[in-house]
C-alpha positions as CSV (number, residue, x, y, z in Angstrom):
1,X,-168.2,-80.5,26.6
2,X,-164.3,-80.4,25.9
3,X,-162.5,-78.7,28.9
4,X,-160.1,-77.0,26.1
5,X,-161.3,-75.6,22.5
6,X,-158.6,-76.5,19.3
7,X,-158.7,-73.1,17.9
8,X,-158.1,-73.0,13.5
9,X,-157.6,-69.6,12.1
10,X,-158.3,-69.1,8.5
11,X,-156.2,-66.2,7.4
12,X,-152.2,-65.9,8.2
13,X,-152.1,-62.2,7.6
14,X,-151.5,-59.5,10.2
15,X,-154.8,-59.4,12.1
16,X,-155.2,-63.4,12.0
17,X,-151.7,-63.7,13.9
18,X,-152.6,-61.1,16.5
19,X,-155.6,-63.6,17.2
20,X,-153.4,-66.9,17.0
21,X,-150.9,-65.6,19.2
22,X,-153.1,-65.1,21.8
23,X,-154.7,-68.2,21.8
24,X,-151.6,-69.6,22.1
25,X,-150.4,-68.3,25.4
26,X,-153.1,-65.8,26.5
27,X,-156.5,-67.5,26.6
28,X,-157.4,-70.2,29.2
29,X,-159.6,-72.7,27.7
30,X,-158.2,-73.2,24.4
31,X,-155.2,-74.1,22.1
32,X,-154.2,-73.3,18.6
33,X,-154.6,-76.2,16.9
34,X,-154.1,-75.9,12.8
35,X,-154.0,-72.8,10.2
36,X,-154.6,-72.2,6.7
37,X,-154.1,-69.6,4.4
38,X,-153.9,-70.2,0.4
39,X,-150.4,-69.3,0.5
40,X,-148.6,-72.2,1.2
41,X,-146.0,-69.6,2.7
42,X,-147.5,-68.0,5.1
43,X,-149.3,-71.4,6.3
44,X,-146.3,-72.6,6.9
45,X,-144.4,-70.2,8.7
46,X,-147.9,-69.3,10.6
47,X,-147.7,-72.7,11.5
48,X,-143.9,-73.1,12.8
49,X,-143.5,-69.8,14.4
50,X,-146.2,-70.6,17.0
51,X,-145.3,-74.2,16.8
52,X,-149.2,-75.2,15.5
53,X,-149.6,-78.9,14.5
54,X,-151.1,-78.9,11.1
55,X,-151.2,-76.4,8.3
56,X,-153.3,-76.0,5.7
57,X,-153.5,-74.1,2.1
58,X,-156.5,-75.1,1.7
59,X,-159.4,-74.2,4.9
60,X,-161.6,-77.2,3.9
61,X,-159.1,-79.5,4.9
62,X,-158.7,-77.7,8.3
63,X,-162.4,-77.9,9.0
64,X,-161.8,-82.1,8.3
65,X,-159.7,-82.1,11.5
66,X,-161.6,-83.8,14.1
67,X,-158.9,-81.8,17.0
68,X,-160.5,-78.2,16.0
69,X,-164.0,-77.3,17.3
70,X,-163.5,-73.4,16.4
71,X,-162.5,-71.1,13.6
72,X,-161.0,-67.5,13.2
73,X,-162.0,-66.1,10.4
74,X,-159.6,-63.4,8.5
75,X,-159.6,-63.3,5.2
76,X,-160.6,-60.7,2.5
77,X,-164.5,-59.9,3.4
78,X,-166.2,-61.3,0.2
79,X,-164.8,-65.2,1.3
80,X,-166.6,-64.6,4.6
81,X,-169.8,-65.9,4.0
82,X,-168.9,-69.0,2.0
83,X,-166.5,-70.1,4.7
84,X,-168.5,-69.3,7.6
85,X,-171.5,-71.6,6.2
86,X,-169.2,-74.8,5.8
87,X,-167.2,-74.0,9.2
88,X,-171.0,-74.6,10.4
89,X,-171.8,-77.4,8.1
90,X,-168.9,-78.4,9.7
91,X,-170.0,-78.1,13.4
92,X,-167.3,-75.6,14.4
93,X,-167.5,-72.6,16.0
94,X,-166.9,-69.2,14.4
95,X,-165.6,-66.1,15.0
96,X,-165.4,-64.0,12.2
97,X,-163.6,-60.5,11.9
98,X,-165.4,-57.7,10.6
99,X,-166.7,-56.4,8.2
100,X,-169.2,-59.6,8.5
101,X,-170.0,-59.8,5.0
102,X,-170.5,-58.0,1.5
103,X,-174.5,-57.7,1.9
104,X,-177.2,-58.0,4.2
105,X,-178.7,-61.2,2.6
106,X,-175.2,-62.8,3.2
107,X,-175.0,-61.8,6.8
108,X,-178.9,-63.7,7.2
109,X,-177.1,-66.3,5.6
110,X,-174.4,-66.7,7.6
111,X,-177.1,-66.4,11.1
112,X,-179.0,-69.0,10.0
113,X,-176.5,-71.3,9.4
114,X,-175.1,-71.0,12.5
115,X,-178.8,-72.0,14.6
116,X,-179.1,-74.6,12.1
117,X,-176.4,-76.5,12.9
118,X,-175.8,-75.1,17.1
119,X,-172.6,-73.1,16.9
120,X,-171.6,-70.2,18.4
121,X,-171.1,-66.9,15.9
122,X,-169.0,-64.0,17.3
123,X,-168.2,-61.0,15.0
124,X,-165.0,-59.0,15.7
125,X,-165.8,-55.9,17.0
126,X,-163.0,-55.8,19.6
127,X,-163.5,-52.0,20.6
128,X,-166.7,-53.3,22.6
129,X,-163.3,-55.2,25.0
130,X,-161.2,-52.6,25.0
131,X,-161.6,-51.3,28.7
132,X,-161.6,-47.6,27.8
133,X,-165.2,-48.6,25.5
134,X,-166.3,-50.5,28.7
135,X,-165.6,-47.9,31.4
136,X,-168.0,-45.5,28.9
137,X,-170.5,-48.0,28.1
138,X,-170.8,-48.3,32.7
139,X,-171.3,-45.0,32.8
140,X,-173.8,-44.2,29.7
141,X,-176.0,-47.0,31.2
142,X,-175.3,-45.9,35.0
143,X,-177.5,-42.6,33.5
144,X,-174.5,-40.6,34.9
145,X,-174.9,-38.4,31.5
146,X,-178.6,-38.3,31.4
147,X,-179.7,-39.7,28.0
148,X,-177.5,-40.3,25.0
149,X,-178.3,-37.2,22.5
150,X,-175.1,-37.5,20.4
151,X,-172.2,-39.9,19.1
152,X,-169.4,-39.3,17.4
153,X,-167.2,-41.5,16.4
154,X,-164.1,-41.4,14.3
155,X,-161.4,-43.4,13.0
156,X,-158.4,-42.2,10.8
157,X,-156.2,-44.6,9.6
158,X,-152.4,-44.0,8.7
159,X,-151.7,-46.7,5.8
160,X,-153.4,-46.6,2.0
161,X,-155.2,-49.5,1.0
162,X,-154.2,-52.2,-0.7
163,X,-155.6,-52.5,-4.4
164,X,-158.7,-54.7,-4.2
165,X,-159.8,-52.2,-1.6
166,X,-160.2,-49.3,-4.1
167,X,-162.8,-51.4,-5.7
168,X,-166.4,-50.7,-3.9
169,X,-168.1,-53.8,-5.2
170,X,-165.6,-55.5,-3.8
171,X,-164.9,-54.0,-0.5
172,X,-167.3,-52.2,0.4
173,X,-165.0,-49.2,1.0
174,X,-163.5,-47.4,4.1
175,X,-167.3,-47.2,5.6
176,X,-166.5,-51.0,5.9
177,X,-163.1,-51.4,5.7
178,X,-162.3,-48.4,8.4
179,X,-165.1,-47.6,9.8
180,X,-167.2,-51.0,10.6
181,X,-166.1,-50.2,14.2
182,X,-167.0,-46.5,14.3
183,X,-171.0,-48.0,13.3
184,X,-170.9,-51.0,16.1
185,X,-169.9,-48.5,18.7
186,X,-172.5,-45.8,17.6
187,X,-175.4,-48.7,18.0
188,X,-173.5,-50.1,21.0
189,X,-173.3,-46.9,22.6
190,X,-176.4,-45.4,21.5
191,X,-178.4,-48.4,22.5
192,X,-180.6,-48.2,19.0
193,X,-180.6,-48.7,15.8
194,X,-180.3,-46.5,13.0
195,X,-183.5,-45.1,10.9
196,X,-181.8,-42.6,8.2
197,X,-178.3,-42.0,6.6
198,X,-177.0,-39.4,4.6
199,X,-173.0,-39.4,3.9
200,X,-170.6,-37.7,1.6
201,X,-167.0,-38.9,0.7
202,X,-164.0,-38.0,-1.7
203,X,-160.9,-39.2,-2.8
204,X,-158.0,-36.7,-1.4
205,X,-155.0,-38.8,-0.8
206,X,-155.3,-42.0,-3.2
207,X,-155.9,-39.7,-6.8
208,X,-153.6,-42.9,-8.3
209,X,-157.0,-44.8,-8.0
210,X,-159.1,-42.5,-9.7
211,X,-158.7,-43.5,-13.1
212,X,-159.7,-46.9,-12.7
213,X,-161.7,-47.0,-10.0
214,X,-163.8,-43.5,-10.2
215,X,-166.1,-44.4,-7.0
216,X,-163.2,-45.0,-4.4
217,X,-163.2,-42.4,-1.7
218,X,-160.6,-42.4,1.4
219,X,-162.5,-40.1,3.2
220,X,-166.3,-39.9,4.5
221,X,-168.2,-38.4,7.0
222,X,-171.8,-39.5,7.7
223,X,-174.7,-38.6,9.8
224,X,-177.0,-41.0,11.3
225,X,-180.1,-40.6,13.2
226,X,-181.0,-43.6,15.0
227,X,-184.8,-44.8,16.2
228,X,-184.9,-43.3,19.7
229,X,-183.8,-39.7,18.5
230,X,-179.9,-40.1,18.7
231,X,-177.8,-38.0,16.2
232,X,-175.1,-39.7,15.3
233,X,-172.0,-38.7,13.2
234,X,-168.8,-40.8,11.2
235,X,-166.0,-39.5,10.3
236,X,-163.3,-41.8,8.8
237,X,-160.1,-41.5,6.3
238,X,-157.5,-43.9,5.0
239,X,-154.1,-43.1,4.3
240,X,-153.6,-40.0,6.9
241,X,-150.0,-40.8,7.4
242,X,-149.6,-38.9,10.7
243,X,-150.9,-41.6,12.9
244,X,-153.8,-43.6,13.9
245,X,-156.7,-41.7,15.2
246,X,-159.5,-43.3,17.0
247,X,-162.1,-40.9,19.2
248,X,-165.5,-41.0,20.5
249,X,-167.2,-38.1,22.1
250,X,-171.2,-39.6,23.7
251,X,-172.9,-36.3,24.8
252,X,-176.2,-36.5,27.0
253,X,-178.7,-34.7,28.8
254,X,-176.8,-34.2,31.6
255,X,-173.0,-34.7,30.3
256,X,-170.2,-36.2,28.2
257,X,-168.1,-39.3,28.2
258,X,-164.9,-38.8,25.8
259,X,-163.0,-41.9,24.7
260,X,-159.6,-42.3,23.1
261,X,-157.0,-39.5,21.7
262,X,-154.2,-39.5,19.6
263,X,-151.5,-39.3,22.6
264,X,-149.4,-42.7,22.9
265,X,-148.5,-42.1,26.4
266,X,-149.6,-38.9,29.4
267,X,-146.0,-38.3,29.1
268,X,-145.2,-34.9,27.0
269,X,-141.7,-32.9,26.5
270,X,-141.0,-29.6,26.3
271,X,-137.7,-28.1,25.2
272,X,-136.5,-24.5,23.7
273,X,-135.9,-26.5,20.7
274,X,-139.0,-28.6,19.8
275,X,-141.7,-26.8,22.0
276,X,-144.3,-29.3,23.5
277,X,-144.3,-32.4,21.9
278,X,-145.5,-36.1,23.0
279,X,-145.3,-39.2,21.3
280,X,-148.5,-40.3,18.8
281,X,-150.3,-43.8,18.6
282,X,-149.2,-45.3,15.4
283,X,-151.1,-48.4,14.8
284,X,-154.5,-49.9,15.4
285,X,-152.5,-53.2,17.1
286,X,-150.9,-50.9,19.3
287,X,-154.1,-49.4,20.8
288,X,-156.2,-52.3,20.8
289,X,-153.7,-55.4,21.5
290,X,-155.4,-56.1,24.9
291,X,-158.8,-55.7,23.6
292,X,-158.1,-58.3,21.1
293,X,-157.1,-60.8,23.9
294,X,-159.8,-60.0,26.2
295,X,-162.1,-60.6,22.8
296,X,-160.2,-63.8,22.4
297,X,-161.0,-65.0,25.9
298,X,-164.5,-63.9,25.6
299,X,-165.2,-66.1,22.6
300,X,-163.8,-69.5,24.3
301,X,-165.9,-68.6,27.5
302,X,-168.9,-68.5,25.4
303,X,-168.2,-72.0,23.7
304,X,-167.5,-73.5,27.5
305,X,-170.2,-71.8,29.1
306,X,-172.7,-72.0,26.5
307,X,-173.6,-68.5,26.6
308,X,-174.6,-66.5,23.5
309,X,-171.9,-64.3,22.5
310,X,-171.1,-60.5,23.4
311,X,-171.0,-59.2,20.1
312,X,-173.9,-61.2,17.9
313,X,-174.3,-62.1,13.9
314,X,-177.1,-59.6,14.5
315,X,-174.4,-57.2,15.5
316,X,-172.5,-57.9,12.4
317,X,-175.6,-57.7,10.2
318,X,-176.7,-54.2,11.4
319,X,-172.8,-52.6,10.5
320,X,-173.2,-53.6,6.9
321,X,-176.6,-52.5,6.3
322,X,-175.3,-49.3,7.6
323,X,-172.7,-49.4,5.4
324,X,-174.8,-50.4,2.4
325,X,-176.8,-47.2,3.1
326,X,-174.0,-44.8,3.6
327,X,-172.5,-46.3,0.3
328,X,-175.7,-45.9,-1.6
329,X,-176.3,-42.0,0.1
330,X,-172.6,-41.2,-1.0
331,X,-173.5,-42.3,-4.9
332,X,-177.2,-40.6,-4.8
333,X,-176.3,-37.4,-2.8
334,X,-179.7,-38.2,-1.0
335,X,-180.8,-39.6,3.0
336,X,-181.2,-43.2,3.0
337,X,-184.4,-44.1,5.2
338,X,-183.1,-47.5,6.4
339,X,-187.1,-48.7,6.8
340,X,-186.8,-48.8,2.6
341,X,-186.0,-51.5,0.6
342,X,-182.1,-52.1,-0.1
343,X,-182.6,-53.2,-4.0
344,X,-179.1,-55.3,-3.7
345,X,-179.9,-57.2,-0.9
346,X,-183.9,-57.5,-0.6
347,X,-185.8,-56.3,2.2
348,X,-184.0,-54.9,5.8
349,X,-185.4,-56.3,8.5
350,X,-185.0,-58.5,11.6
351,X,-184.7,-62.3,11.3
C-alpha cells in the first residue's frame, strides 16, 4: 500500500476546486496529482493555479496515469455513472459528489462495479463532517433525547439554477440538486429508512422557465415517514436571494437537538438607526468549508487504512430513490409507498 494517494479530480468547476485545494495542502496522505475538465480552460488554469502536474480535457486520459490511484468526481450528475464505472475498470478509487446518479439502477451500477474491481466508493455527503451534524448525531445516539420522533431538515439556496437544471429528466430537480443532503441527513439522523413519500412543489421565483420547461419547480416541501415510525419533513427552495439557509430540528421522546441557523457570526448590532441586525451566511462554501476538508481527509484514511467508507454507495443509492419518489409524488399528487415498484428504474431494494 502507497504511503501517499495521487488524487485526479474530474470536474474544474467551483465545488471540484474546493476539493483539490484541500488535497493540496490540507490532507495528510495524499497529493493532487492531474485534473480534467472538457474545457481545455479551466483544465488548465485548474492545473497551474494549484501547480498540478498533468491536465487533462479529456478524464480517460487521466485515469491512463499510472501516478493517480483516486478520483473526485464533479461533474453534471447524469456523467456520474459512466465515469465512475471506468475510474473502477480502471482500479482507482472514487469519490463521487452527490447527487450519486440519475436513477436507482445506475447507482447498483455504480456499487457493483466498485466490489468488482476492489475500490473504495465514497459519496459526498459532507454535512455528515461538519462538526455541528456530528455533535447531534453523539447526542441522538447517546439517547440523551429519548427516541427520534421527528426530522426536519431544510435547505434554501440563494442562486437560480443554471439552465440544464430546469430540466427534470435531466436533473432530477432541487430534491436532488438542493436537497440530496436534507434526505442523507434525515436517514443519517433518523437511523432508518424511508417507507412512504408524499411532496408538493411550485415554481415561484424561476416563471422564465415555465414555458419551456412546465415541470421545473424551485420550491418543495416533502413528508417522509421512515420504517421505524419517524416523521420526517423537506423543505427546500432555489433562488431565495436573501442568503443560504441550512436547519435541522431532530425532536424525541424526551427532547430536541437544533442544528444550524441563518446567523454568520453570535455577533449582532444594534443602533437607533438600523435596529438589531447581524450578519447572514451567504454561501454553502462558507458554512461547510471545514466539513469538506475533514470529508477530504476521511476519504484518504479509508484508502490507507482499508476501511469501508463513512458515507457508502448504499448511502448514495437510498438519496436518489428518495428523490425518484418525491419527484414522481410531486407529478401524481399521490404518497409514494417506496416498498412499490419504481417503473423507471425496476425494482427498489437492497443489493
Amino acid at each position: 500500500m502507497k504511503d501517499i494517494i495521487g488524487i485526479g479530480l474530474i470536474g474544474a468547476g467551483r465545488a471540484g476546486m474546493i476539493h483539490a485545494e484541500n488535497f493540496v495542502s490540507r490532507v495528510p496522505g495524499a497529493r493532487m496529482a492531474g485534473v480534467a475538465d472538457n474545457s481545455e480552460e479551466a483544465a488548465k488554469k485548474a492545473a497551474d493555479r494549484l501547480h498540478i502536474p498533468y491536465w487533462y480535457t479529456d478524464y480517460r486520459k487521466l485515469l491512463q496515469n499510472p501516478e493517480i490511484d483516486a478520483v473526485i468526481v464533479v461533474t453534471p450528475t447524469k456523467y456520474h455513472k459512466e465515469i465512475v464505472l471506468e475510474a473502477a475498470a480502471a482500479e482507482k478509487h472514487i469519490l463521487c459528489e452527490k447527487p450519486m446518479a440519475m436513477n436507482s439502477e445506475e447507482c447498483k451500477e455504480m456499487i457493483q462495479a466498485a466490489e468488482e474491481h476492489q475500490v473504495k466508493l465514497q459519496i459526498g455527503f459532507m454535512r455528515r463532517f461538519d462538526k455541528s451534524f456530528r455533535k447531534a448525531k453523539e447526542i441522538i445516539d447517546s439517547g440523551e433525547i429519548g427516541q427520534v420522533v421527528m426530522v426536519k431538515s431544510l435547505t434554501h439556496g440563494p442562486s437560480t439554477p443554471r439552465e440544464w437544471m430546469y430540466d427534470i429528466e435531466k436533473s432530477n430537480g432541487p430534491l436532488a440538486e438542493v436537497n440530496s443532503h436534507d434526505i442523507d441527513t434525515m436517514r443519517w439522523l433518523a437511523d432508518s429508512e424511508a417507507v412512504s413519500i408524499h411532496a408538493m412543489a411550485g415554481n415561484f421565483r424561476c416563471r422564465e422557465a415555465a414555458e419551456n420547461y412546465p415541470d421545473f419547480y424551485d420550491t418543495v416541501l416533502m413528508n417522509v415517514r421512515m420504517a421505524n415510525g419517524a416523521i420526517c419533513n423537506i423543505d427546500g427552495a432555489q433562488g431565495v436571494r436573501y442568503g443560504y439557509d441550512a436547519r435541522v430540528d431532530v425532536l424525541g421522546t424526551k427532547g430536541l437537538v437544533q442544528i444550524g441557523g441563518l446567523k454568520e457570526t453570535t455577533t449582532v448590532s444594534c443602533t437607533k438607526e438600523h435596529g438589531m441586525s447581524s450578519g447572514i451566511i451567504a454561501s454553502w462554501t462558507d458554512l461547510f468549508s471545514e466539513a469538506y476538508v475533514q470529508e477530504d481527509i476521511s476519504f484518504v484514511r479509508c484508502i490507507l487504512e482499508d476501511t469501508e467508507p463513512e458515507v457508502t454507495g448504499y448511502d448514495g443509492w437510498k438519496a436518489v430513490e428518495i428523490v425518484k419518489a418525491g419527484n414522481r409524488s410531486i407529478k401524481t399528487g399521490g404518497i409514494i409507498n417506496l416498498n412499490e415498484k419504481e417503473k423507471p428504474d425496476g425494482e427498489e431494494k437492497k443489493c
